[in-house]
C-alpha positions as CSV (number, residue, x, y, z in Angstrom):
1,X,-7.8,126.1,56.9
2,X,-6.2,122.6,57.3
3,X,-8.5,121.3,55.7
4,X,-8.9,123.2,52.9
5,X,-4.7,122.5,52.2
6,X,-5.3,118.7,53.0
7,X,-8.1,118.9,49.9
8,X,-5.6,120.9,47.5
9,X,-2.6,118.3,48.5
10,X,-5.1,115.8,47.7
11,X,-6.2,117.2,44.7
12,X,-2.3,117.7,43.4
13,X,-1.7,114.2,44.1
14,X,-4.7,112.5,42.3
15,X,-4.0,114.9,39.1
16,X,-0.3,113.9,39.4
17,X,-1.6,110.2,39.1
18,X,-3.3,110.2,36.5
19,X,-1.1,112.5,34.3
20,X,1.6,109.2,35.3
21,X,-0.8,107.0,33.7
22,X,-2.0,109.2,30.9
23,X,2.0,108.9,30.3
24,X,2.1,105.5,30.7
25,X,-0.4,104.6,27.9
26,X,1.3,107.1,25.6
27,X,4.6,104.6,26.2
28,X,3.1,101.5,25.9
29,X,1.8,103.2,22.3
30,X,5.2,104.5,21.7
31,X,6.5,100.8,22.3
32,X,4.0,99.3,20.1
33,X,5.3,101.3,17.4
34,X,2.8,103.8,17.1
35,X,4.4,107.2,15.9
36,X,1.7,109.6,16.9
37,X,2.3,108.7,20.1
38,X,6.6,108.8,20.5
39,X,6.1,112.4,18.7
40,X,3.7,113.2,21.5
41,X,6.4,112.1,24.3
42,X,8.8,113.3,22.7
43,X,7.3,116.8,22.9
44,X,6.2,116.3,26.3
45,X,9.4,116.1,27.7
46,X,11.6,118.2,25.4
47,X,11.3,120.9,28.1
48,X,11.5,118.2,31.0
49,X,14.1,115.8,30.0
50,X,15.8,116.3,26.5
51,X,17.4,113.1,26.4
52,X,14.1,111.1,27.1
53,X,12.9,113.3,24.6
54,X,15.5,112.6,21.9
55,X,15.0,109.2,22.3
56,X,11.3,109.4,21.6
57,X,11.9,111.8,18.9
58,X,14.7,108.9,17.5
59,X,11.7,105.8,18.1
60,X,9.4,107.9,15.9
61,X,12.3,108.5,13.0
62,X,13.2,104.7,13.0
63,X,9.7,104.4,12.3
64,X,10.0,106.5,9.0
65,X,8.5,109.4,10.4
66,X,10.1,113.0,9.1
67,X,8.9,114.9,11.8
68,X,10.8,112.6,14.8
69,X,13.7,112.6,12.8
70,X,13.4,116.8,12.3
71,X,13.2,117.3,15.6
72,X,15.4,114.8,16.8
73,X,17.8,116.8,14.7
74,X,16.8,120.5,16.3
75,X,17.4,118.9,19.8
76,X,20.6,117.8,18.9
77,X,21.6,121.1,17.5
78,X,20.4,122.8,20.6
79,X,22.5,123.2,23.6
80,X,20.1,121.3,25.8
81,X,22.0,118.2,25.5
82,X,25.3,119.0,25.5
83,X,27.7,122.1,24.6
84,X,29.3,119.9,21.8
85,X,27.0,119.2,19.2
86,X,27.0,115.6,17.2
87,X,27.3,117.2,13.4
88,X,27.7,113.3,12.3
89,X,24.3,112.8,14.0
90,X,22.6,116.2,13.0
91,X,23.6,115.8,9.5
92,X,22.7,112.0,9.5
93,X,18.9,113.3,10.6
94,X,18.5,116.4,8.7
95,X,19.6,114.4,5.6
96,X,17.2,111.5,6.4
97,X,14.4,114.3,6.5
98,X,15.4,116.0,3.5
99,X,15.0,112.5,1.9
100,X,11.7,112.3,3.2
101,X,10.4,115.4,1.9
102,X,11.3,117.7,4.9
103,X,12.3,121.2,2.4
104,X,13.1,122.6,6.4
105,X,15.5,120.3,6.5
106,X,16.8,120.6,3.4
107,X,17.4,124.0,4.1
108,X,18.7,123.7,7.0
109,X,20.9,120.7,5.5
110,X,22.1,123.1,2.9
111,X,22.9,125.7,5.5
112,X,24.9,123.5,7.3
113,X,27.0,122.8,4.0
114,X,27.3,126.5,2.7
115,X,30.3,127.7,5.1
116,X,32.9,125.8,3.4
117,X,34.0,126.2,-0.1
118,X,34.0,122.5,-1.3
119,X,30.4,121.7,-0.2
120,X,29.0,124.9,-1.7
121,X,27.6,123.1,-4.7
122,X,26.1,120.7,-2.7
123,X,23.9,123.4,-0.3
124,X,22.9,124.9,-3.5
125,X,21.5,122.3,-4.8
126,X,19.6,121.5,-1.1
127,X,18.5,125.2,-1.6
128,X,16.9,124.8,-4.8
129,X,15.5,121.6,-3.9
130,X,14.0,123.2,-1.3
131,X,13.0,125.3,-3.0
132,X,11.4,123.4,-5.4
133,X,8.9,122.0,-2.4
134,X,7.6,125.6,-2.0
135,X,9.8,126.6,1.1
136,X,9.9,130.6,0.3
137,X,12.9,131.0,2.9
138,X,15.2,128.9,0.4
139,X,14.3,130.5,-2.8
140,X,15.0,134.0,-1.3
141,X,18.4,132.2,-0.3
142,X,19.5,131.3,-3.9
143,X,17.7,134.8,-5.1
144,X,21.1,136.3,-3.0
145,X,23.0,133.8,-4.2
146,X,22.5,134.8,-8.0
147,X,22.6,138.3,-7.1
148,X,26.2,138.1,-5.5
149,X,27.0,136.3,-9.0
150,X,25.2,139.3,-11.0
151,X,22.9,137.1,-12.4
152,X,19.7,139.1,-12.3
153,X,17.8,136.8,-14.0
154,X,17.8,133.8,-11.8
155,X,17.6,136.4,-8.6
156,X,14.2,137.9,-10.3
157,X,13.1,134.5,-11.0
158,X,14.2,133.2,-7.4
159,X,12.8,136.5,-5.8
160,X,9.4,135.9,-7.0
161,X,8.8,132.4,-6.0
162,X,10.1,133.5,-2.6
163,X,7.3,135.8,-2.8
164,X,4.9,133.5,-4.2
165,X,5.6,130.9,-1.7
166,X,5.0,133.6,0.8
167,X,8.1,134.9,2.1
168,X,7.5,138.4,2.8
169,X,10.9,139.7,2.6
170,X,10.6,138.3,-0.4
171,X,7.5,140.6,-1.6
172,X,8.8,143.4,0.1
173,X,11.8,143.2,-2.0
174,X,10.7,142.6,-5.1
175,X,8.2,145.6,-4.6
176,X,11.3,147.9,-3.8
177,X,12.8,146.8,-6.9
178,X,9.8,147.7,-9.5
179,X,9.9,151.1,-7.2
180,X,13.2,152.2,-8.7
């Protein structure tokens, strides 16, 4: 029996090693500016260590990757880090994305703007951009948008490339709407 624990303690510590080295090599990637490699650190210790994460996440979107700069963004807008979120920062990244051809973030971007009155132009237009690069989610956003403006129309015409880009919603009411 003692032995048999002294083999699995062994056994722990030799796969603990090498998953430190695996790690290692992944950073001395990361540092030589290889994205691939800060996206996969980042993701290894978002559930570890979300700062060391962020700041993986942040290498990758200084490279002019959209995806470190996405989730650089969700992190931030998570209460992992802190209870008071960096809207400067989050908008900053979700912005950048949206630039770089993110329509998630654009979305998101846009929902961030939509509360207040005087940026309500300025999420619709992130809606239909996003919607332009096929994200179904935002075209079934501006599809309520017309349709609280009685503009049936743009809502049918929104509605169905929210069904087309395969939000299901979408489909299901569209479908409801021939139905009556």
């Amino acid at each position: 029996m003692k032995n048999l624990i002294l083999v699995v303690i062994a056994f722990l510590f030799l796969s603990g090693c090498g998953r430190a080295e695996k790690i290692a090599k992944l950073e001395q990637r990361c540092v030589n500016n290889e994205v691939a490699y800060c996206l996969k650190l980042g993701k290894i210790y978002s559930r570890r260590d979300v700062n060391k994460s962020a700041n993986y996440y942040q290498k990758a979107c200084d490279l002019g990757d959209k995806r470190g700069c996405y989730r650089q963004a969700v992190l931030l807008n998570s209460k992992s880090i802190n209870s008071q979120k960096d809207s400067e920062k989050i908008e900053s990244l979700l912005k950048k994305t949206c630039d770089l051809g993110t329509p998630k973030a654009c979305f998101e971007l846009g929902e961030y703007y939509e509360d207040d009155p005087k940026t309500q132009d300025k999420a619709n237009e992130l809606f239909a951009r996003s919607c332009e690069q096929r994200y179904g989610v935002a075209c079934y956003k501006l599809a309520e948008i017309y349709g609280e403006k009685n503009d049936a129309a743009s809502e049918k015409k929104y509605l169905d490339l929210a069904c087309q880009y395969r939000y299901k919603d979408a489909c299901r009411d569209d479908q409801d709407e021939k139905n009556k």
